[in-house]
DSSP file (Angstrom, degrees, kcal/mol; ACC not computed):
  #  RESIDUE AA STRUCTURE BP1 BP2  ACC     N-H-->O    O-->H-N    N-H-->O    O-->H-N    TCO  KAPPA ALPHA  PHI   PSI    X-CA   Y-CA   Z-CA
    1    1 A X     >        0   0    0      0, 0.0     4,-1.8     0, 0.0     0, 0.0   0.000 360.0 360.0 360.0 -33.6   45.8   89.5  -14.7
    2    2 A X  H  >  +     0   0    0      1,-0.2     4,-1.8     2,-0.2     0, 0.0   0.792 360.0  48.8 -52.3 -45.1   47.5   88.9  -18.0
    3    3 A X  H  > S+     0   0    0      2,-0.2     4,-2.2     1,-0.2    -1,-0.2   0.884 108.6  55.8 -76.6 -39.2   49.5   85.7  -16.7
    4    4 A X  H  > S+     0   0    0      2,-0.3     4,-1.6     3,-0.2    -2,-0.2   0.833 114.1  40.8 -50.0 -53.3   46.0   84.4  -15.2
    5    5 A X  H  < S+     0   0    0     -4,-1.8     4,-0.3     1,-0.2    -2,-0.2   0.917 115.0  52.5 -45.1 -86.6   44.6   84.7  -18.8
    6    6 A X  H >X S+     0   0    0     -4,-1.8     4,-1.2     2,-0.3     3,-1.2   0.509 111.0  42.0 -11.4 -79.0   47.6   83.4  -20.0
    7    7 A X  H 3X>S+     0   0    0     -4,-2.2     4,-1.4     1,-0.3     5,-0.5   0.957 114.1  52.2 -66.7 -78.0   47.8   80.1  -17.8
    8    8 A X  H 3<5S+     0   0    0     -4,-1.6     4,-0.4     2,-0.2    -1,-0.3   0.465 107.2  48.4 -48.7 -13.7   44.3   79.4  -18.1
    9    9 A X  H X>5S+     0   0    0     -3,-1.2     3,-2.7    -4,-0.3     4,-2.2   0.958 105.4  63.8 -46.6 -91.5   44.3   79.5  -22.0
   10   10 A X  H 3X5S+     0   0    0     -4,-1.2     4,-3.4     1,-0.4    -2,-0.2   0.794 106.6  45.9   5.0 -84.7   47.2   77.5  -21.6
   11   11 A X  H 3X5S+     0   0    0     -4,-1.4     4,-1.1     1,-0.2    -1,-0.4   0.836 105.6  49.6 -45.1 -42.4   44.9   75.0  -20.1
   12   12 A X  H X><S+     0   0    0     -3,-2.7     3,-3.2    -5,-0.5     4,-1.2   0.971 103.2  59.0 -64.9 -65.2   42.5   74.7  -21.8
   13   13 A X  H >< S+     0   0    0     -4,-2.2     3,-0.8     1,-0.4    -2,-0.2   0.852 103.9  58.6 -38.8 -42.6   44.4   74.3  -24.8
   14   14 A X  H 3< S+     0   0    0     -4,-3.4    -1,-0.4    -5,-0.5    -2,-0.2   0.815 104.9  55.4 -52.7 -45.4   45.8   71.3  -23.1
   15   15 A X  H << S+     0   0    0     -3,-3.2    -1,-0.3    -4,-1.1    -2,-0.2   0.347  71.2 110.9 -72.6 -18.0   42.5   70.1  -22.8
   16   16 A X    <<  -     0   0    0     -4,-1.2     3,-0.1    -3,-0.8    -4,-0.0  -0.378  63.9-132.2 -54.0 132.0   41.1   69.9  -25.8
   17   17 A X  S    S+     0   0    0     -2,-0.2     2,-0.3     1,-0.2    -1,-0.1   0.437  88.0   4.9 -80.2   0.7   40.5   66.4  -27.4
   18   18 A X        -     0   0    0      5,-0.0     2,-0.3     0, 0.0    -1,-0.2  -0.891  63.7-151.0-158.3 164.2   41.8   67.2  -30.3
   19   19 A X     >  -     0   0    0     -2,-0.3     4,-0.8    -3,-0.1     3,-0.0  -0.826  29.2-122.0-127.5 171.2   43.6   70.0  -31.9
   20   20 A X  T  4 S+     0   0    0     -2,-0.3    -1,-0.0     1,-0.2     0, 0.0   0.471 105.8  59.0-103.8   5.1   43.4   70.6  -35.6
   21   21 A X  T  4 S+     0   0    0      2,-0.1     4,-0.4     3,-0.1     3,-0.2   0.669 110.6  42.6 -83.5 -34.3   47.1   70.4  -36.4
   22   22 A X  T  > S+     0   0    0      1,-0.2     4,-5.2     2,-0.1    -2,-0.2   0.593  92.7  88.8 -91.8 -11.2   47.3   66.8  -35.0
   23   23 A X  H  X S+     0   0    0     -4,-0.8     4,-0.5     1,-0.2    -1,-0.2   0.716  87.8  53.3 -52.6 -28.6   43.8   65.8  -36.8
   24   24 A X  H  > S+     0   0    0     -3,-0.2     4,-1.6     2,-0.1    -1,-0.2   0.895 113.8  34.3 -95.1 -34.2   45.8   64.9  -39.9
   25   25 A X  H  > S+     0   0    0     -4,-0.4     4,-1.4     2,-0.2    -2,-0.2   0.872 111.7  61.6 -75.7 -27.1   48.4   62.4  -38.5
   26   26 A X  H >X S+     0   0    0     -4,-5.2     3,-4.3     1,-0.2     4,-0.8   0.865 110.2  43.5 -57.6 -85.5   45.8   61.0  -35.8
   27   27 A X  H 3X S+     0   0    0     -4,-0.5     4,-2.3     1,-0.3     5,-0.3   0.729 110.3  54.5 -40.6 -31.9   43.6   59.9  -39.1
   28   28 A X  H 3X S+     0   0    0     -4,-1.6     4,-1.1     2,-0.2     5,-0.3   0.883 116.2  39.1 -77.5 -18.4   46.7   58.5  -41.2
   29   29 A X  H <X S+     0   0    0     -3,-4.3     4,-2.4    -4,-1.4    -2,-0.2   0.949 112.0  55.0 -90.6 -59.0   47.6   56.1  -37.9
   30   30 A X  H  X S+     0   0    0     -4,-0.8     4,-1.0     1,-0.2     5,-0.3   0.845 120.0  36.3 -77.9 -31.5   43.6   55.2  -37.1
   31   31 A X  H >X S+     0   0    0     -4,-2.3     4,-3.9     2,-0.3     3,-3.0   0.999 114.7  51.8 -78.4 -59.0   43.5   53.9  -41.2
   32   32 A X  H 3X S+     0   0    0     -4,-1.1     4,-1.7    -5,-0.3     5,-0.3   0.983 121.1  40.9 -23.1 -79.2   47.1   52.4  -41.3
   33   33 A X  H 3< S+     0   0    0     -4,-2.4    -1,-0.3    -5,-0.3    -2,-0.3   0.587 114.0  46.0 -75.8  13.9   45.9   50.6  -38.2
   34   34 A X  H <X S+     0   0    0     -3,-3.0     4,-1.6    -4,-1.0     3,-0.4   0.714 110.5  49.5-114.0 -10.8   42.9   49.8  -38.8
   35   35 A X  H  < S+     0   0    0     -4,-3.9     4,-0.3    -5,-0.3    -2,-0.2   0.469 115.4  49.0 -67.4  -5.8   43.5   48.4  -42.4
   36   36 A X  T  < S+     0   0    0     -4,-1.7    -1,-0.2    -5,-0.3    -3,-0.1   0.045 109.7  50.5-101.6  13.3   46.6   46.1  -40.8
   37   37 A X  T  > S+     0   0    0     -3,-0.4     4,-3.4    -5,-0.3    -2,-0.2   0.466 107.7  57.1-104.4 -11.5   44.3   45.0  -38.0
   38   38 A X  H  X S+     0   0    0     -4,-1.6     4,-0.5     2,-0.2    -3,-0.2   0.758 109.7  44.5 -54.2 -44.0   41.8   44.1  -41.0
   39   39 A X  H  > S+     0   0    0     -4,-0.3     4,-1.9     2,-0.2    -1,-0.1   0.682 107.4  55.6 -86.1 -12.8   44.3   42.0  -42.4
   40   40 A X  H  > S+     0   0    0      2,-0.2     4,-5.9     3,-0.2     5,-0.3   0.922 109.8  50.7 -60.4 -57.5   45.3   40.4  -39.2
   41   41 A X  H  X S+     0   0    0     -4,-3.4     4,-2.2     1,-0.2    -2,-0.2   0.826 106.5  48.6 -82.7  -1.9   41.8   39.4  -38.8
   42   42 A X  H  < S+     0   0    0     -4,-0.5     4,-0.4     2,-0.2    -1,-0.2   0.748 109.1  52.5 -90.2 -24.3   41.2   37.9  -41.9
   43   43 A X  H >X S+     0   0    0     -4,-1.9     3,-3.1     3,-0.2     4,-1.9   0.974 111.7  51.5 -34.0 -67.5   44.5   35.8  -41.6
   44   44 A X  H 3X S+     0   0    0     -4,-5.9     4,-1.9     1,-0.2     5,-0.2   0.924 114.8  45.9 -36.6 -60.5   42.7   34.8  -37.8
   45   45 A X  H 3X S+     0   0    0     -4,-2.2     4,-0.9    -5,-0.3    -1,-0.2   0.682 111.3  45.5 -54.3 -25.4   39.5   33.8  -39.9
   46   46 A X  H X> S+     0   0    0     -3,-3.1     4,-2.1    -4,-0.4     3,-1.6   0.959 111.0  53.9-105.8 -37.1   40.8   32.0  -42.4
   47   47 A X  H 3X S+     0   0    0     -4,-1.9     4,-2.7     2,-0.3    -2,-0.2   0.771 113.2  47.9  10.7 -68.2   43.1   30.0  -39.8
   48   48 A X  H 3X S+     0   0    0     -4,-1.9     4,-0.8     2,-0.2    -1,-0.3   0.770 109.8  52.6 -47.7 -50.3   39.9   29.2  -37.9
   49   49 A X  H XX S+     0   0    0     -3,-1.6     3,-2.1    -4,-0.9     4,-1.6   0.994 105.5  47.2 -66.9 -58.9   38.4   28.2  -40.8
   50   50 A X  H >X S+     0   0    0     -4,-2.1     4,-2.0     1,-0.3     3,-0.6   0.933 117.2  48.3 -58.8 -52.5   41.0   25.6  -42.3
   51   51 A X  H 3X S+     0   0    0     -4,-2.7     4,-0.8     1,-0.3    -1,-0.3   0.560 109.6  49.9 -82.6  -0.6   41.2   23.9  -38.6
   52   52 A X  H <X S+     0   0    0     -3,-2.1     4,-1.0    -4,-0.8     5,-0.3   0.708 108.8  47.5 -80.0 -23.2   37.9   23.7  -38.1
   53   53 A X  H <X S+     0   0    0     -4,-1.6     4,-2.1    -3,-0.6    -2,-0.2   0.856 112.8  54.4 -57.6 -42.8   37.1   22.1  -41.2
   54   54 A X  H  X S+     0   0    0     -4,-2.0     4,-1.2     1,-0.2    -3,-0.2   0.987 106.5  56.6 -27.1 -81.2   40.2   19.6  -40.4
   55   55 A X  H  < S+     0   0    0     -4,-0.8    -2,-0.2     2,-0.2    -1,-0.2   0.539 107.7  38.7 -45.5 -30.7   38.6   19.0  -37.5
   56   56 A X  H >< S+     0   0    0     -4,-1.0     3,-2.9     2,-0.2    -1,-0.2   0.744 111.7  55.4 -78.8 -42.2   35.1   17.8  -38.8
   57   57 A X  H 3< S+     0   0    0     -4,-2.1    -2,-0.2    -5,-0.3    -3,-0.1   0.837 106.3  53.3 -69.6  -8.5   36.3   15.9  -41.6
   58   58 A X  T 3< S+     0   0    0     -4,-1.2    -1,-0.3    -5,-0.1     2,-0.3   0.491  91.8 115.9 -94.1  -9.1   38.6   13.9  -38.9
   59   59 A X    <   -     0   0    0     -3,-2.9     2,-0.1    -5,-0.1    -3,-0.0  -0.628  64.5-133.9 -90.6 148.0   35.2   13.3  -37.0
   60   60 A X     >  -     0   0    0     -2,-0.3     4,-2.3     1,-0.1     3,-0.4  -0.303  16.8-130.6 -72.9 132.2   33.8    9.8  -36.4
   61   61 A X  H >> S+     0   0    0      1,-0.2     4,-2.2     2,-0.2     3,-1.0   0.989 115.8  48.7 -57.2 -70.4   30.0    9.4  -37.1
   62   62 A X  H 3> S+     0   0    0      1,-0.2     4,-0.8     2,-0.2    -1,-0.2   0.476 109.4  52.2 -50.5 -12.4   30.1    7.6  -33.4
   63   63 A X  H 3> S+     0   0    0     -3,-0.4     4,-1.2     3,-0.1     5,-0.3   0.574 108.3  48.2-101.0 -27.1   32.1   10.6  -31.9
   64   64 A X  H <X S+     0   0    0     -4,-2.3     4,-2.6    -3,-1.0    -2,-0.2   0.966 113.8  59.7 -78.8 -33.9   29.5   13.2  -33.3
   65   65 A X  H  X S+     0   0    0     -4,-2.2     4,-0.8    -5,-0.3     5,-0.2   0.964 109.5  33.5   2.5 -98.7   26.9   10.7  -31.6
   66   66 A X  H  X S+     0   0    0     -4,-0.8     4,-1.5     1,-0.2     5,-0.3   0.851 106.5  65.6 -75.7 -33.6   27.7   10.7  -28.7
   67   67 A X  H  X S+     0   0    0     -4,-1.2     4,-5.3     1,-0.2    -1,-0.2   0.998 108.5  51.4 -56.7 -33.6   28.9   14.3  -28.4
   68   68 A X  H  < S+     0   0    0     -4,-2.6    -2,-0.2    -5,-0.3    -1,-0.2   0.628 105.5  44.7 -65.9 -13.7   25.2   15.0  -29.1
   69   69 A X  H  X S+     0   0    0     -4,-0.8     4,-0.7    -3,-0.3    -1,-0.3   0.581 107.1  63.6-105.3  -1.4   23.5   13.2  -26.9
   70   70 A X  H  X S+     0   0    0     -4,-1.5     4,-3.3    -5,-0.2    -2,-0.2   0.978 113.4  37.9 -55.5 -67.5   26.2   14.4  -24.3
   71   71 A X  H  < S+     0   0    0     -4,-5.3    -1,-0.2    -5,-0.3    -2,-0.1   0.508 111.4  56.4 -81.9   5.3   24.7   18.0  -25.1
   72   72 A X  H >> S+     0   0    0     -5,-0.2     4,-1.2     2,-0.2     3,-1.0   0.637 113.5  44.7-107.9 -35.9   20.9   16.8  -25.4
   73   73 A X  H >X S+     0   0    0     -4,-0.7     3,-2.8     1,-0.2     4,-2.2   0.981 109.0  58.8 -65.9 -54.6   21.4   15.3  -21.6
   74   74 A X  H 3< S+     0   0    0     -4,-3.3     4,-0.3     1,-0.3    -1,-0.2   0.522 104.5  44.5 -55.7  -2.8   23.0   18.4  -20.7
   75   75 A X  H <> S+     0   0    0     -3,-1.0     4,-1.0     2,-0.2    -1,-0.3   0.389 116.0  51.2-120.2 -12.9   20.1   20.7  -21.6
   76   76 A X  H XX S+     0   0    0     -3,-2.8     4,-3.1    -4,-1.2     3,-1.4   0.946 111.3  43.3 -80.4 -49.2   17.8   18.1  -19.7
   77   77 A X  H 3X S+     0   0    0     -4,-2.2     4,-3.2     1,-0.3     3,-0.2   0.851 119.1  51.3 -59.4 -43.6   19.8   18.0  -16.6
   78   78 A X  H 34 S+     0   0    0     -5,-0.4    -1,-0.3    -4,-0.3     4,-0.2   0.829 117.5  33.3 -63.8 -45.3   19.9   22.0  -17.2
   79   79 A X  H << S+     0   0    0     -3,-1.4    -1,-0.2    -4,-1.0    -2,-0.2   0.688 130.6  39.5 -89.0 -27.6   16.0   22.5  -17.7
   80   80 A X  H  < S+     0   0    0     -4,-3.1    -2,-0.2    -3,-0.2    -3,-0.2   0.946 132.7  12.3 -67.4 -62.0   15.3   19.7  -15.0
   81   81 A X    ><  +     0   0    0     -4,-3.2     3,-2.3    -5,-0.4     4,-0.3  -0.499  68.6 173.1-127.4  66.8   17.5   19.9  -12.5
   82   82 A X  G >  S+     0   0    0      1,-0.2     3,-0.5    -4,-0.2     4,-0.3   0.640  78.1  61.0 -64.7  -8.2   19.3   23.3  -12.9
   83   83 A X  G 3  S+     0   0    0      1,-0.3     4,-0.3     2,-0.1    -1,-0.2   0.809 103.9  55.1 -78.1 -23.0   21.3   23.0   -9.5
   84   84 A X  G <> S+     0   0    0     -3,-2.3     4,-1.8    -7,-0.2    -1,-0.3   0.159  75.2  94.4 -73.5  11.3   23.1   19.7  -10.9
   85   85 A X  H <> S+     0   0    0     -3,-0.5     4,-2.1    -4,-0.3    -1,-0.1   0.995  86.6  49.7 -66.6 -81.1   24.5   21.1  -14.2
   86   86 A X  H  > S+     0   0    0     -4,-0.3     4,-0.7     1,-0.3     3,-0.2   0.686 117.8  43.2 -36.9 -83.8   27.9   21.8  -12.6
   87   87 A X  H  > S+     0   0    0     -4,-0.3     4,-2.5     1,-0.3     5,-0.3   0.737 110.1  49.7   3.8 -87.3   27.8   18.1  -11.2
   88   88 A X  H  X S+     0   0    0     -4,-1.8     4,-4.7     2,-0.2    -1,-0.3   0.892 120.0  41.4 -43.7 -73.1   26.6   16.5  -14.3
   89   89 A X  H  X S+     0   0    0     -4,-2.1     4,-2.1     1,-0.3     3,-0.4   0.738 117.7  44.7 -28.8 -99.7   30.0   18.8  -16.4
   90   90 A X  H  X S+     0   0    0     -4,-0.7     4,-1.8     1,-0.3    -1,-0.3   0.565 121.1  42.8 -44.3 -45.1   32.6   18.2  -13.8
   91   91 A X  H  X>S+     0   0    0     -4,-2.5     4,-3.2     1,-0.2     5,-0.5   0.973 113.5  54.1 -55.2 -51.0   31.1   13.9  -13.8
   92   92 A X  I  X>S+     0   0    0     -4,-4.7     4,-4.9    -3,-0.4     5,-0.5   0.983 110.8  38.1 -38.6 -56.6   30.9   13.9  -17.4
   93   93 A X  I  X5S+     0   0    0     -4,-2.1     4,-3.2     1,-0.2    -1,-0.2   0.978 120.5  49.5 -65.6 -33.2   34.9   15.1  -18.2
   94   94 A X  I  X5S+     0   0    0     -4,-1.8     4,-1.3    -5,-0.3     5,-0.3   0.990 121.2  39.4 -87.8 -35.8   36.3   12.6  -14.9
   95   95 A X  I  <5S+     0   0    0     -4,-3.2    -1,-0.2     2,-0.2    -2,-0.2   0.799 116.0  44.8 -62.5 -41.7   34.1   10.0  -16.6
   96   96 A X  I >XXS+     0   0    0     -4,-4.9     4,-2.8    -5,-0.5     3,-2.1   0.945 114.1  56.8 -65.4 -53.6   35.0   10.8  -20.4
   97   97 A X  I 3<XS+     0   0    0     -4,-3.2     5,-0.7    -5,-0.5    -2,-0.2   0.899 110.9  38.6 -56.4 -32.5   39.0   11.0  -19.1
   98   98 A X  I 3<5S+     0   0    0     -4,-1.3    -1,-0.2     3,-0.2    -2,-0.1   0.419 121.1  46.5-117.2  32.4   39.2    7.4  -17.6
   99   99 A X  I <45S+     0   0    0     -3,-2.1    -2,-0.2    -5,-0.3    -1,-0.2   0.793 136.1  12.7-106.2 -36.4   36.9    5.8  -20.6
  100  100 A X  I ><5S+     0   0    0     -4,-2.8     3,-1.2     2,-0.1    -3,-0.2   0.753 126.0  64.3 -97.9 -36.9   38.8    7.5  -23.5
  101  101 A X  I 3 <S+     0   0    0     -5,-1.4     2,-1.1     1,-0.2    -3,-0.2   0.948 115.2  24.9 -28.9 -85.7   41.6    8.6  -21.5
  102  102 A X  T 3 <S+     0   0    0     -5,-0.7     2,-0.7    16,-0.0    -1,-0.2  -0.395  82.4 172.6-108.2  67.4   42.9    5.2  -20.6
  103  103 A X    <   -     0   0    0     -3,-1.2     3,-0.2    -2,-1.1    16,-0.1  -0.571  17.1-163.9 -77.8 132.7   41.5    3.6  -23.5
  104  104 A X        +     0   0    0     -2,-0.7    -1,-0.1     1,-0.2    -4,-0.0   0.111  59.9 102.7-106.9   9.1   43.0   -0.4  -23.5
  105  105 A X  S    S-     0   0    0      1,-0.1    -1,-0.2     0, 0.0    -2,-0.0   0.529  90.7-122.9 -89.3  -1.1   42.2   -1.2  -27.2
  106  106 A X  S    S+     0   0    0     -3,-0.2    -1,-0.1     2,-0.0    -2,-0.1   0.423  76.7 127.8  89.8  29.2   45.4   -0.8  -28.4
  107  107 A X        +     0   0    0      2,-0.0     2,-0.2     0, 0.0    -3,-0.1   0.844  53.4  98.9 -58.3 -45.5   43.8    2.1  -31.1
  108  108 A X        -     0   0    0      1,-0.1     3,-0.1    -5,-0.1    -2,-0.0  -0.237  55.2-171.7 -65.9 122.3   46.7    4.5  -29.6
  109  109 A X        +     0   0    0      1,-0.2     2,-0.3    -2,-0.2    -1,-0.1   0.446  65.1  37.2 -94.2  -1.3   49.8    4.9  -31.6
  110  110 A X  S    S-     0   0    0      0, 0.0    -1,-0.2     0, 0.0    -2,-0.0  -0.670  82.8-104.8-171.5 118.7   52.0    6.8  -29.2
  111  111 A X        -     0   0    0     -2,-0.3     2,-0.3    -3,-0.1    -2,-0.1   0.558  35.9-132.3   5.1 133.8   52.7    6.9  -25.5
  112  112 A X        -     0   0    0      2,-0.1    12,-0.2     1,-0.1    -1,-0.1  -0.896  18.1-118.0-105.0 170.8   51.1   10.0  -23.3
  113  113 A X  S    S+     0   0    0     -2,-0.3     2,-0.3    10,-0.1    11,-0.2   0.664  98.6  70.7 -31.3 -53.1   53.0   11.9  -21.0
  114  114 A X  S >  S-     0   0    0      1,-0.1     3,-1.2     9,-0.1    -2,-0.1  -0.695  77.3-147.0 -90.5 130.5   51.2   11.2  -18.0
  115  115 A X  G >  S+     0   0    0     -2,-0.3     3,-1.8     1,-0.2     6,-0.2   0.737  92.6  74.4 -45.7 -38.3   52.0    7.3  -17.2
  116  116 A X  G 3  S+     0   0    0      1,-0.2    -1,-0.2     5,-0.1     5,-0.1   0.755  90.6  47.6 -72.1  -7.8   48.7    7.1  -15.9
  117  117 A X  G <  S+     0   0    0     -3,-1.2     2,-0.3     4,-0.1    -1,-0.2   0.317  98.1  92.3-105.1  16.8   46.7    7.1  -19.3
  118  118 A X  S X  S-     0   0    0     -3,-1.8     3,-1.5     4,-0.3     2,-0.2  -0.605  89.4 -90.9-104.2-177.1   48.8    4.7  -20.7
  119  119 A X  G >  S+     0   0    0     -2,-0.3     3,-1.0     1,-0.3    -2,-0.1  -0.576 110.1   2.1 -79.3 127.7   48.6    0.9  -20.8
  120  120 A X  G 3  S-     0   0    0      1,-0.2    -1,-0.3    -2,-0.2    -4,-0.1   0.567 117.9 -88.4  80.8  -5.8   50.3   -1.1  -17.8
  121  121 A X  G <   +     0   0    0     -3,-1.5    -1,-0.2    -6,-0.2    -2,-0.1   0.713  69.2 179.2  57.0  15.5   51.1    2.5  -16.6
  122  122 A X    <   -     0   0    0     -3,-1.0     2,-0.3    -7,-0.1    -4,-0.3   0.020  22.4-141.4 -65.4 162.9   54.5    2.5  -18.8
  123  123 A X        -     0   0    0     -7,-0.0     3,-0.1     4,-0.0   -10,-0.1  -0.960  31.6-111.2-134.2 142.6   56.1    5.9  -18.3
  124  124 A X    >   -     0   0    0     -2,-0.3     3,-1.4   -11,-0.2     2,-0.1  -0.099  44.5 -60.0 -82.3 161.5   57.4    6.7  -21.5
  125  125 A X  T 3  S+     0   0    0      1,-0.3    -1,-0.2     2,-0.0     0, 0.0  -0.331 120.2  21.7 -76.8 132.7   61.3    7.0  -22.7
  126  126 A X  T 3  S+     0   0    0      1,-0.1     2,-0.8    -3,-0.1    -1,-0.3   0.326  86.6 138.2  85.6  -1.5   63.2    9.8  -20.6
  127  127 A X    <   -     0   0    0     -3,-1.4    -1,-0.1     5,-0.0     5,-0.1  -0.727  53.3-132.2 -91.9 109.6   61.1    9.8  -17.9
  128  128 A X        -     0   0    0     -2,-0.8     2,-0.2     4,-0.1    -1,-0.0  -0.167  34.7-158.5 -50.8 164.0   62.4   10.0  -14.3
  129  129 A X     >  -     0   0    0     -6,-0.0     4,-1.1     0, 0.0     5,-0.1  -0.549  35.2-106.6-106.1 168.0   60.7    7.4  -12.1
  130  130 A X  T  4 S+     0   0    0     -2,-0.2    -2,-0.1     2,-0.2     0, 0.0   0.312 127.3  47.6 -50.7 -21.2   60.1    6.8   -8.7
  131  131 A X  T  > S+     0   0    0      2,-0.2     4,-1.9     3,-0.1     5,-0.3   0.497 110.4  54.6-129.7 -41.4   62.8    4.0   -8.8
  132  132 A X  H >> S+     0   0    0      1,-0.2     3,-1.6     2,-0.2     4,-1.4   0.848 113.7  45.8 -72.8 -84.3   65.5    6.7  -10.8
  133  133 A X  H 3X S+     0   0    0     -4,-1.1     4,-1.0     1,-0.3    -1,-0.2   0.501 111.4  48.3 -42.2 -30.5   64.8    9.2   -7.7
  134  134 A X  H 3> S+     0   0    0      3,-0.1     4,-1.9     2,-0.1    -1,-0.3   0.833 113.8  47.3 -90.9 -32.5   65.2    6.5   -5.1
  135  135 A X  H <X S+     0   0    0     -4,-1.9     4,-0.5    -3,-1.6     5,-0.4   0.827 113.8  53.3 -73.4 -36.3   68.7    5.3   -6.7
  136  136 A X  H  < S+     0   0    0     -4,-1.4    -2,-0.1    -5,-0.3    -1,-0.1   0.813 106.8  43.0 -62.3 -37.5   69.6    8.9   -6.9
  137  137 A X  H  < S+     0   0    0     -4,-1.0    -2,-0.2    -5,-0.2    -3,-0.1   0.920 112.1  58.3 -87.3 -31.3   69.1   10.0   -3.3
  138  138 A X  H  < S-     0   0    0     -4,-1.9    -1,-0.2    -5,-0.2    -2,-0.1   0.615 121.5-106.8 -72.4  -6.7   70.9    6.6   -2.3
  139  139 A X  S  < S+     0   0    0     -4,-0.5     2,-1.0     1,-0.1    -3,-0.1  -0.221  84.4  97.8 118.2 -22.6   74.1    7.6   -4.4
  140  140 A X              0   0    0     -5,-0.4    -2,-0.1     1,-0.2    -1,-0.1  -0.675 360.0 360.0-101.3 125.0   74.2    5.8   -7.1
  141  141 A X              0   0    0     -2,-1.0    -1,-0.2    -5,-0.1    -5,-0.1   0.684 360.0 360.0-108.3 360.0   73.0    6.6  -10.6
């Protein structure tokens, strides 16, 4: 009967959510971490801040414009026609990509990646081709 006690003490003990030995080192790690995740997020915040403030003063009277009547259409199509929303998004970005995307005004100072948003299609310096790939499988490079 003794060992019965015995194990079930044993259990219990185990089961306790806290014990009153470990009560002082649990509190010195929850402050430690939560004063160095306090300063972590006030690094994030002010991060956030300086590049969104970057980011407005870089904006164009005509880019704030139009994003706004982007989002004043988007809340009619929303309130009008709510099954078109998704439609309206998904037209809007393929529409925005091949007006600003493969913008021809010769505003852009440096090559994209993708050939296809540049002017002429030019594929920028280092980039295999279709023509480097056909000269390769035919043996010569």
């Amino acid at each position: 009967m003794g060992r019965v006690v015995q194990a079930i003490g044993d259990i219990l003990y185990e089961l306790q959510p806290v014990r009153p030995k470990d009560l002082k080192k649990w509190s010195g790690d929850v402050v430690g971490g939560t004063i160095k995740l306090g300063g972590q997020l006030a690094r994030g915040a002010v991060f956030l801040v300086r590049g969104l403030v970057s980011f407005v003063v870089g904006l164009s009277l005509r880019s704030v414009m139009a994003t706004l009547g982007w989002v004043l259409a988007l809340r009619w199509v929303y309130s009008s026609y709510p099954d078109w929303t998704q439609l309206y998004v998904v037209l809007s970005i393929l529409v925005s990509m091949f007006v600003f995307g493969l913008d021809s005004s010769g505003n852009r100072t440096s090559a994209s990646a993708y050939s296809v948003f540049n002017r002429n299609f030019e594929a920028i310096a280092g980039t295999m081709t279709r023509e480097d790939v056909d000269r390769a499988m035919r043996g010569g490079l």
